[in-house]
C-alpha positions as CSV (number, residue, x, y, z in Angstrom):
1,X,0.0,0.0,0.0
2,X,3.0,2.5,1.0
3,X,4.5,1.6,-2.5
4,X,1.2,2.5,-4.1
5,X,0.7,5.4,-2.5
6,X,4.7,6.9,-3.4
7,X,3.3,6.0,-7.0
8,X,1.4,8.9,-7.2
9,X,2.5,12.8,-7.1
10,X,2.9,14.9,-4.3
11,X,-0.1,16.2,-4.1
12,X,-2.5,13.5,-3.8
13,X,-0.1,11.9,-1.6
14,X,-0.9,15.0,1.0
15,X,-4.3,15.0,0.4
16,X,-4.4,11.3,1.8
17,X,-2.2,11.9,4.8
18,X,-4.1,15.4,5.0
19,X,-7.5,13.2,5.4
20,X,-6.3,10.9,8.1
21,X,-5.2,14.1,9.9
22,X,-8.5,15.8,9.5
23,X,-10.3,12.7,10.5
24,X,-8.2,11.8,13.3
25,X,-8.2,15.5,14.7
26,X,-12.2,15.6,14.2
27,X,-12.8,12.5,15.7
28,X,-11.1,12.8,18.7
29,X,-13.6,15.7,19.5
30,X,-17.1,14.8,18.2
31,X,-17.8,11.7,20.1
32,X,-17.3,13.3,23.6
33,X,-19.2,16.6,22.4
34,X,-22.3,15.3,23.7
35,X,-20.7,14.0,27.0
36,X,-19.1,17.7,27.5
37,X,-22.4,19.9,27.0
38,X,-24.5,17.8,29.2
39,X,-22.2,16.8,31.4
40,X,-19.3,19.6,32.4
41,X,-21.8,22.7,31.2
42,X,-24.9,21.0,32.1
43,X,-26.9,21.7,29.1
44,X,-30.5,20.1,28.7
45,X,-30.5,17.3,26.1
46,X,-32.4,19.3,23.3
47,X,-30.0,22.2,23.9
48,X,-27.2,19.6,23.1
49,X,-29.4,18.3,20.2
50,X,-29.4,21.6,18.8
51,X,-25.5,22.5,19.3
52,X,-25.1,19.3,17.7
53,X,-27.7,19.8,14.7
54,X,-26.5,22.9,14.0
55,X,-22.9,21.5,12.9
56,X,-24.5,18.8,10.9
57,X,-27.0,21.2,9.1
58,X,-24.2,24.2,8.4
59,X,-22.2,21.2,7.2
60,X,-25.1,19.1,4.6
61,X,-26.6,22.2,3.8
62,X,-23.7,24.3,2.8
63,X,-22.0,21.5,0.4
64,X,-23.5,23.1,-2.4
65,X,-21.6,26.3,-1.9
66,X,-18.5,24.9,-1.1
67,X,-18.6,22.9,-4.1
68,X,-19.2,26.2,-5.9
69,X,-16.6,28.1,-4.5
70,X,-13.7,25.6,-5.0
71,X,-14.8,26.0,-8.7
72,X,-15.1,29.3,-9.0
73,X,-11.9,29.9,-7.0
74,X,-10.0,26.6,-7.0
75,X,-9.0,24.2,-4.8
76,X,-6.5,24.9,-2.4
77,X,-7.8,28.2,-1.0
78,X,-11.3,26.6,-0.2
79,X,-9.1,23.1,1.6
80,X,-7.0,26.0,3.5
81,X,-9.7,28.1,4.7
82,X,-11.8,25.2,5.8
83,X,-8.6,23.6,8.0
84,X,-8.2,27.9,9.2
85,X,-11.9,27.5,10.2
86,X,-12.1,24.4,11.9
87,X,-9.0,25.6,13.7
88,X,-11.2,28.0,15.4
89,X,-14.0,26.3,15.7
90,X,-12.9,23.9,17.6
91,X,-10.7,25.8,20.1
92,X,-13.8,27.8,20.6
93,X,-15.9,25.1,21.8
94,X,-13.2,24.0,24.5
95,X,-12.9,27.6,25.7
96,X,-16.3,29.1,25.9
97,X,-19.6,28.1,27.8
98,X,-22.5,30.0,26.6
99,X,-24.7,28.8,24.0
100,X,-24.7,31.5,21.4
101,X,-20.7,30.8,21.5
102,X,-21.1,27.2,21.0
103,X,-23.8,27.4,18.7
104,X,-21.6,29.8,16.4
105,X,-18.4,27.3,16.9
106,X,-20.9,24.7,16.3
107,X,-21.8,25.8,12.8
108,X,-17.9,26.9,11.7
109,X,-16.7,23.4,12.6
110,X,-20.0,22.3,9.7
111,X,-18.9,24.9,7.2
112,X,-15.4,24.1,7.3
113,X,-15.9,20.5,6.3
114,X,-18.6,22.0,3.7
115,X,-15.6,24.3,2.1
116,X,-12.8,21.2,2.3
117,X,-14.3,18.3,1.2
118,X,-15.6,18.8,-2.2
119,X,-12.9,20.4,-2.7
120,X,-10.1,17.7,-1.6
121,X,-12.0,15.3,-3.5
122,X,-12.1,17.5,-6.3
123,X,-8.4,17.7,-6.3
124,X,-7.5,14.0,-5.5
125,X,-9.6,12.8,-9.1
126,X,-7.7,15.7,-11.0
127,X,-4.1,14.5,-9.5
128,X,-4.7,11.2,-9.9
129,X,-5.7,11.6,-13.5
130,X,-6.5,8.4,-15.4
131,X,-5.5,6.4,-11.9
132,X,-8.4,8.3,-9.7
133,X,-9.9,5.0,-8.7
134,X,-6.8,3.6,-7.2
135,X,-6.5,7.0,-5.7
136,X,-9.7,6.7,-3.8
137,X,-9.3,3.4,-2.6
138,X,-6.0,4.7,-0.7
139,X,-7.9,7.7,0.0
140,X,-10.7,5.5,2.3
141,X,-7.8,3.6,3.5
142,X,-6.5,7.0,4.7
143,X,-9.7,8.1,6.1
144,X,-11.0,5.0,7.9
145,X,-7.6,4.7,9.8
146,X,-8.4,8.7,10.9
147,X,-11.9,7.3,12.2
148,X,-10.4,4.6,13.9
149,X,-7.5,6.4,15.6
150,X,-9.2,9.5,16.8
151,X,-11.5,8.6,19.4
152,X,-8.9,6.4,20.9
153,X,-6.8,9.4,21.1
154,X,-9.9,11.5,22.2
155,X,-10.5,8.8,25.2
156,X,-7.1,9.6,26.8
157,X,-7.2,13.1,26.3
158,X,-10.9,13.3,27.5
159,X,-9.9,12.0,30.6
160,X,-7.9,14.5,31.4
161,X,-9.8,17.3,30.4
162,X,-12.4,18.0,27.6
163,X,-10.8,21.1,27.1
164,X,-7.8,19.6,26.3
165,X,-9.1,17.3,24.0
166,X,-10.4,20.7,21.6
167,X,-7.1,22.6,21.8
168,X,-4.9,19.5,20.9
169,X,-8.0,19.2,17.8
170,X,-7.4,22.9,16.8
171,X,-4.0,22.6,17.6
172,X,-3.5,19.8,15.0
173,X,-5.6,21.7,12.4
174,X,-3.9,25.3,12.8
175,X,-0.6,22.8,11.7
176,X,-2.8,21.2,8.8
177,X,-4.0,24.9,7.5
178,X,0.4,26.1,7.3
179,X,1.0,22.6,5.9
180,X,-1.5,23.3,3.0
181,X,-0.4,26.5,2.3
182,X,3.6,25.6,1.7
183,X,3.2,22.5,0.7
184,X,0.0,21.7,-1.5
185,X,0.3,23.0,-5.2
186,X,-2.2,25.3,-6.6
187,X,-4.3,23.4,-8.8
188,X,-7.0,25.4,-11.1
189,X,-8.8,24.2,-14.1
190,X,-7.9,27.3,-15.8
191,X,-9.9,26.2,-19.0
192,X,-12.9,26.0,-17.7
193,X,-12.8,28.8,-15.2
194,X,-11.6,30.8,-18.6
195,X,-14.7,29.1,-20.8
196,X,-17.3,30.3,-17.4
197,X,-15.7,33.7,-17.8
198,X,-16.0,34.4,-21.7
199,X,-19.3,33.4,-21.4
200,X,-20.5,35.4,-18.7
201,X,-21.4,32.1,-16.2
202,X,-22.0,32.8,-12.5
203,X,-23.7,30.9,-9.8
204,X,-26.9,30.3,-10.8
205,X,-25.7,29.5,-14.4
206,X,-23.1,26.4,-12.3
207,X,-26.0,25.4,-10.6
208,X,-28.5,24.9,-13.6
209,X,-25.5,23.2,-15.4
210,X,-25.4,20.6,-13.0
211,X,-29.2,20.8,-11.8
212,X,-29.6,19.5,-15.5
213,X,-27.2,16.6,-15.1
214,X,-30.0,14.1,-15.4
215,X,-28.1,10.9,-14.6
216,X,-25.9,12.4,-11.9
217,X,-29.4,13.2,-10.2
218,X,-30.4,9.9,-10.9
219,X,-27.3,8.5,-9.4
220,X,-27.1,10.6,-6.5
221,X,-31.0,9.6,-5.3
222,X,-29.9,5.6,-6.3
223,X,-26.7,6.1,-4.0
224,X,-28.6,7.4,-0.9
225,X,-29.3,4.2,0.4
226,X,-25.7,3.0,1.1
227,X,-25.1,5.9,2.8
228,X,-28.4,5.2,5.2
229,X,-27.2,1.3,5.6
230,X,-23.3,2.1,6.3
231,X,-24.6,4.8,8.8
232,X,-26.6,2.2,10.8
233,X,-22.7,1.2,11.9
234,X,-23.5,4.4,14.3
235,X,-27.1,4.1,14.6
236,X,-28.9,0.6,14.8
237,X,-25.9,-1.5,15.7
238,X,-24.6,0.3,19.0
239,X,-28.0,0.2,19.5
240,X,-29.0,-3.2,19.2
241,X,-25.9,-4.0,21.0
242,X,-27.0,-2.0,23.9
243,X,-30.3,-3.5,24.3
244,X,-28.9,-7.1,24.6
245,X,-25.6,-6.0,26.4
246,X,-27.4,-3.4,28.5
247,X,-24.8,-0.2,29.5
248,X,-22.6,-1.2,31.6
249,X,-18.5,-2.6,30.4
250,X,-19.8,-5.6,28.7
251,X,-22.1,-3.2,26.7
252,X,-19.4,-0.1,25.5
253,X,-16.9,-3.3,24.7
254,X,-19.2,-4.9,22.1
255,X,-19.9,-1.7,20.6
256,X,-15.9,-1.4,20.3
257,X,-15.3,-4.3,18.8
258,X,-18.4,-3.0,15.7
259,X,-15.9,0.0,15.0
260,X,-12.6,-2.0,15.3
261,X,-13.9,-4.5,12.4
262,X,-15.4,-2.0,11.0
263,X,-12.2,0.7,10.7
264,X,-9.9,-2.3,10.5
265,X,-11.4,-4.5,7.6
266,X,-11.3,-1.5,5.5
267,X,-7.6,-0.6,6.2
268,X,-6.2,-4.0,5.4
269,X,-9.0,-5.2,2.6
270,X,-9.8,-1.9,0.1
271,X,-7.2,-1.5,-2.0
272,X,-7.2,-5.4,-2.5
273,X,-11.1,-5.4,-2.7
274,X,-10.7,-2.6,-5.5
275,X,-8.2,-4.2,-7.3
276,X,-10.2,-7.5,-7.7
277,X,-13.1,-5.4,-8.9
278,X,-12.1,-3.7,-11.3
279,X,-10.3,-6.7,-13.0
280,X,-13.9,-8.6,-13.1
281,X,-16.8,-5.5,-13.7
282,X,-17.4,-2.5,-14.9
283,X,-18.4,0.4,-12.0
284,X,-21.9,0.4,-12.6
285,X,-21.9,-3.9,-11.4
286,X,-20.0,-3.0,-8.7
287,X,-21.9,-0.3,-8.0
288,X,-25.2,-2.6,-7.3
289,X,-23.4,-5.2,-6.2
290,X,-21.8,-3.2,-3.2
291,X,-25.1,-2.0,-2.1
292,X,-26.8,-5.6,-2.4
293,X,-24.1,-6.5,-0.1
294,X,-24.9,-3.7,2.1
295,X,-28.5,-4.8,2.4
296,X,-27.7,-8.8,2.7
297,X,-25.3,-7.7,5.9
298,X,-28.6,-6.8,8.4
299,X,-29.3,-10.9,7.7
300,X,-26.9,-11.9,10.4
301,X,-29.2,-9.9,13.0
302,X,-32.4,-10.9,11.3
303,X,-31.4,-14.4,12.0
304,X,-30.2,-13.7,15.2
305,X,-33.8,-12.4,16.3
306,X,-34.8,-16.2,16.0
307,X,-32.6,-17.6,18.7
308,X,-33.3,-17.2,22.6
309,X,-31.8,-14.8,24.3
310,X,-30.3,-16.2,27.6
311,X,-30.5,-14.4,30.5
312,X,-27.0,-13.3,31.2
313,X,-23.1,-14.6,30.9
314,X,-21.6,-15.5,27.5
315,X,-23.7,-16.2,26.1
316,X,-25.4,-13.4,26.3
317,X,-22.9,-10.8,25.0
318,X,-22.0,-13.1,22.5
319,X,-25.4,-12.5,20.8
320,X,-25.0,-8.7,21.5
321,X,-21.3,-8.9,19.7
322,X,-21.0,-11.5,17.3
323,X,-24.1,-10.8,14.8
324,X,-23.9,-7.1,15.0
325,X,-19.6,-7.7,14.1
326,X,-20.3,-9.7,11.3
327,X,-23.0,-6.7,10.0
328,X,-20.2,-4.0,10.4
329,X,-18.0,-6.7,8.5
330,X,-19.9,-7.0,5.8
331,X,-21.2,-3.2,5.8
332,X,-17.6,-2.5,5.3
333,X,-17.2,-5.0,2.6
334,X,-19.9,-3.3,0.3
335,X,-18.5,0.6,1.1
336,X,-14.9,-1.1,-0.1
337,X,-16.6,-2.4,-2.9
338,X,-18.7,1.0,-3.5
339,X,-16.9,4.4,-2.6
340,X,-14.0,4.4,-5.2
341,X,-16.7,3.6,-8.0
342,X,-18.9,6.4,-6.7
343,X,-16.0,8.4,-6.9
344,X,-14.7,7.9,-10.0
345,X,-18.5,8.0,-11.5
346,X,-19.6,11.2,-10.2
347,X,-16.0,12.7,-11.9
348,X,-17.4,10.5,-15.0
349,X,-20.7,11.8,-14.9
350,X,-19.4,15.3,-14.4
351,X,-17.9,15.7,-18.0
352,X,-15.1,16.7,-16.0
353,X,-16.6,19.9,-15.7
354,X,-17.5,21.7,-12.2
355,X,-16.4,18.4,-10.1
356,X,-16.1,20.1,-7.3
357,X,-19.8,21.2,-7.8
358,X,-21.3,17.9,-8.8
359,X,-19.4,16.9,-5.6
360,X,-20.9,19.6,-3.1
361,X,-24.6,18.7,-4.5
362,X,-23.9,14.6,-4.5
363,X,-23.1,15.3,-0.2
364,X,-26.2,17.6,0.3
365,X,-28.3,14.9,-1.2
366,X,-27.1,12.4,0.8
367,X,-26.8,14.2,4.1
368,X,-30.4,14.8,3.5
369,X,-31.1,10.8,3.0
370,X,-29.4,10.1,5.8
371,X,-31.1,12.3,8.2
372,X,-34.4,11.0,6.5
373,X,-33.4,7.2,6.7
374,X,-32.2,7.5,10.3
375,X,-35.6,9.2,11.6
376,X,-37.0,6.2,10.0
377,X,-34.7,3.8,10.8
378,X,-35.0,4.6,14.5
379,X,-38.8,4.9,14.3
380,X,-38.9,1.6,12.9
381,X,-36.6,0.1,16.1
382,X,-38.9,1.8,18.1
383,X,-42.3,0.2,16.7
384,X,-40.4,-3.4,16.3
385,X,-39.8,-3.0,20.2
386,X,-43.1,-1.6,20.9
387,X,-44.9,-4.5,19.0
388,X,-42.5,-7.0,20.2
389,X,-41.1,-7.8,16.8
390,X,-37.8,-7.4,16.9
391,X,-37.5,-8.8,13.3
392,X,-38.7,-5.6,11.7
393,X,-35.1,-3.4,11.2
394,X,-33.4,-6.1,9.7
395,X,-36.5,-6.9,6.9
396,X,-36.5,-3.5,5.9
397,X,-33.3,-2.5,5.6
398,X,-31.9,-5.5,3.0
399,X,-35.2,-4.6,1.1
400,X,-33.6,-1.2,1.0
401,X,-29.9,-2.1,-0.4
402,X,-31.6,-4.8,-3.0
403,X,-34.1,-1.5,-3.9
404,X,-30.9,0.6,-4.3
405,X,-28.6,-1.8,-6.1
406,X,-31.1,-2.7,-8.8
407,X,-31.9,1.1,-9.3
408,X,-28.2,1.8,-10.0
409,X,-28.0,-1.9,-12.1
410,X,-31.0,-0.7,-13.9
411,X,-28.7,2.8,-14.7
412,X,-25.7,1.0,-15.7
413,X,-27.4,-1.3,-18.1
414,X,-29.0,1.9,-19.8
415,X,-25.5,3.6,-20.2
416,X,-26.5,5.9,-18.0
417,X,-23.3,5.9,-15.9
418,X,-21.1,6.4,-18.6
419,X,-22.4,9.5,-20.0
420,X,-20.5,12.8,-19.7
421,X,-23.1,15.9,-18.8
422,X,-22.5,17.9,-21.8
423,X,-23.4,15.1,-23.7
424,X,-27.0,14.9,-21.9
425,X,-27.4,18.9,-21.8
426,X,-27.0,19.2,-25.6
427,X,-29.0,16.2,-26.3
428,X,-32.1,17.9,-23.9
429,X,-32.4,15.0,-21.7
């Protein structure tokens, strides 16, 4: 993997290590948010709701403009001011304790990964070139291990002070934001920036261009449901695992060992997983047959449901561990199989024209899937609970990945995967 990642120029090589840093520096912060404003400030629980919804909706809802703005202006200034923002943001919320503060820290730490991440990704298909689907395998190798490192990191420094926990954060992105600005290249797509300007094109004229994309909106709505089943990883699993391990040691250890397959499997399986896909399919197969295996992953708890559960011991948190693992296992299998085709398909489907755009309005739409399958998702645990049929989760969501995957087979077998934008614009379609 080290060998393949010295293949590639100097750029995407820091925008890999950049992600594991901004990854690693974000989550060794987030997950003890919660535990900070109710606990050390005392905050009600729909006050720490709203500090929290606020940095998820500044985040989802300002992709779009991010996306925008690395295309208007290019790439690096939008990844540096996003690292310079989240620098603050986060050493704001370890320093200050009333609510208008937090709730304005709250939504710079969501616009700064709104400006950064179309962008970066943006950048990594242009510097990777015709090898941008190797890139982004290494890319979500780089990214998981970020996931997987920070809380750990987080836990120590958490328990020692919370406080501590944002400066070290802030610290490690005020290093990211001068790191960026000696060392990342300028990269601007000085053709079409020059084509936008001859022609008079602003925002609005950006946003129809893409709003017209027919199959990228098509793509984008099929896509929305492996973003809903991988998130159950944080949602329905830890869940689960709770209800059968109850809250105590046995409990938080079984929901460590989700995120440990999880994080892990992806860091020693993607690029291999990639590798052997693209030798046997074209993206749009692997595509659907990513999210089938997304959906076919909630079988291990669905058959789970029909076994007693004993009363305590091993047994026990064996059935709270063991079928929620092998869901996270193969949850991770199907992103492996997924996120460098949906990568490389978006750039594909973008006519290589306003990628960072097509990228800012691909995470809007998703963010606002997720939100919607997760209110649904957790109504649904509720009502299987309520009813007593515990079943009910785990029918629904493999009906959702086998919904998903043949909606994006159903677009690769049309050709509508493979065509460039312009194409479709010119054609009216």
């Amino acid at each position: 993997m080290l060998a393949q990642v010295r293949s590639y120029e100097r750029s995407a090589q820091l925008l890999m290590v950049n992600q594991f840093t901004i990854n690693l520096g974000f989550y060794m912060l987030m997950p003890y948010l919660a535990g900070h404003l109710s606990g050390t400030l005392g905050l009600a629980g729909w006050l720490v709701g709203l500090v929290l919804g606020v940095r998820n909706f500044s985040q989802q809802g300002m992709f779009l403009v991010g996306g925008t703005l690395a295309d208007r202006f290019g790439y690096k200034p939008l990844i540096v001011a996003g690292c310079v923002l989240r620098t603050v943001g986060f050493a704001t919320l370890g320093l200050v304790d009333s609510l208008t503060a937090l709730l304005a820290a709250s939504a710079a730490t969501g616009l700064a990964g709104a400006l950064f991440n179309p962008a970066v990704r943006a950048y990594l298909a242009a510097a990777a070139g015709e090898r941008r689907l190797e890139a982004f395998a290494l890319f979500n190798v780089f990214y998981q291990a970020g996931i997987l490192l920070g809380p750990l990191v987080g836990m120590v420094l958490t328990g020692v002070d919370f406080r501590v926990t944002c400066l070290v954060s802030a610290g490690i992105f005020a290093v990211l934001s001068v790191v960026q600005i000696r060392a990342l290249p300028a990269w601007d797509d000085r053709s079409a920036r020059a084509e936008r300007a001859g022609r008079g094109a602003g925002v609005l004229a950006q946003w129809r261009e893409v709003l017209a994309n027919r199959p990228f909106l098509l793509f984008s709505g099929a896509m929305i449901g492996s973003y809903v089943l991988s998130f159950q990883v944080y949602l329905a699993l830890p869940l689960e695992v709770r209800r059968l391990a109850g809250e105590g040691e046995s409990g938080t250890a079984a929901v460590a060992v989700l995120f440990a397959v999880s994080g892990l499997s992806t860091i020693l399986g993607q690029t291999r997983v990639t590798r052997w896909c693209k030798a046997r399919m074209p993206a749009g197969r692997a595509l659907a047959w990513g999210l089938l295996t997304m959906g076919l992953a909630f079988l291990p708890l669905l058959a789970a449901t029909a076994l007693p559960v004993p009363a305590q011991g091993p047994g026990r948190w064996a059935l709270a561990a063991v079928p929620p693992a092998l869901c996270a296992l193969l949850l991770a299998l199907g992103t492996m199989i997924t996120y460098p085709f949906e990568m490389d398909t978006i750039v594909r489907l973008s006519g290589d024209r306003l990628v960072a755009t097509h990228y800012g309005l691909y995470n809007t739409v998703c963010g606002i899937g997720i939100t919607l399958g997760n209110l649904l998702t957790g109504a649904a645990l509720d009502a299987s609970r309520a009813a007593g049929l515990p079943a009910l989760p785990w029918l629904v969501l493999p009906v959702l990945g086998a919904a998903c995957g043949a909606a994006l087979y159903g677009l690769h077998r049309t050709g509508r995967l493979n065509r460039a934008a312009g194409l479709e614009v010119a054609l009216g379609r």
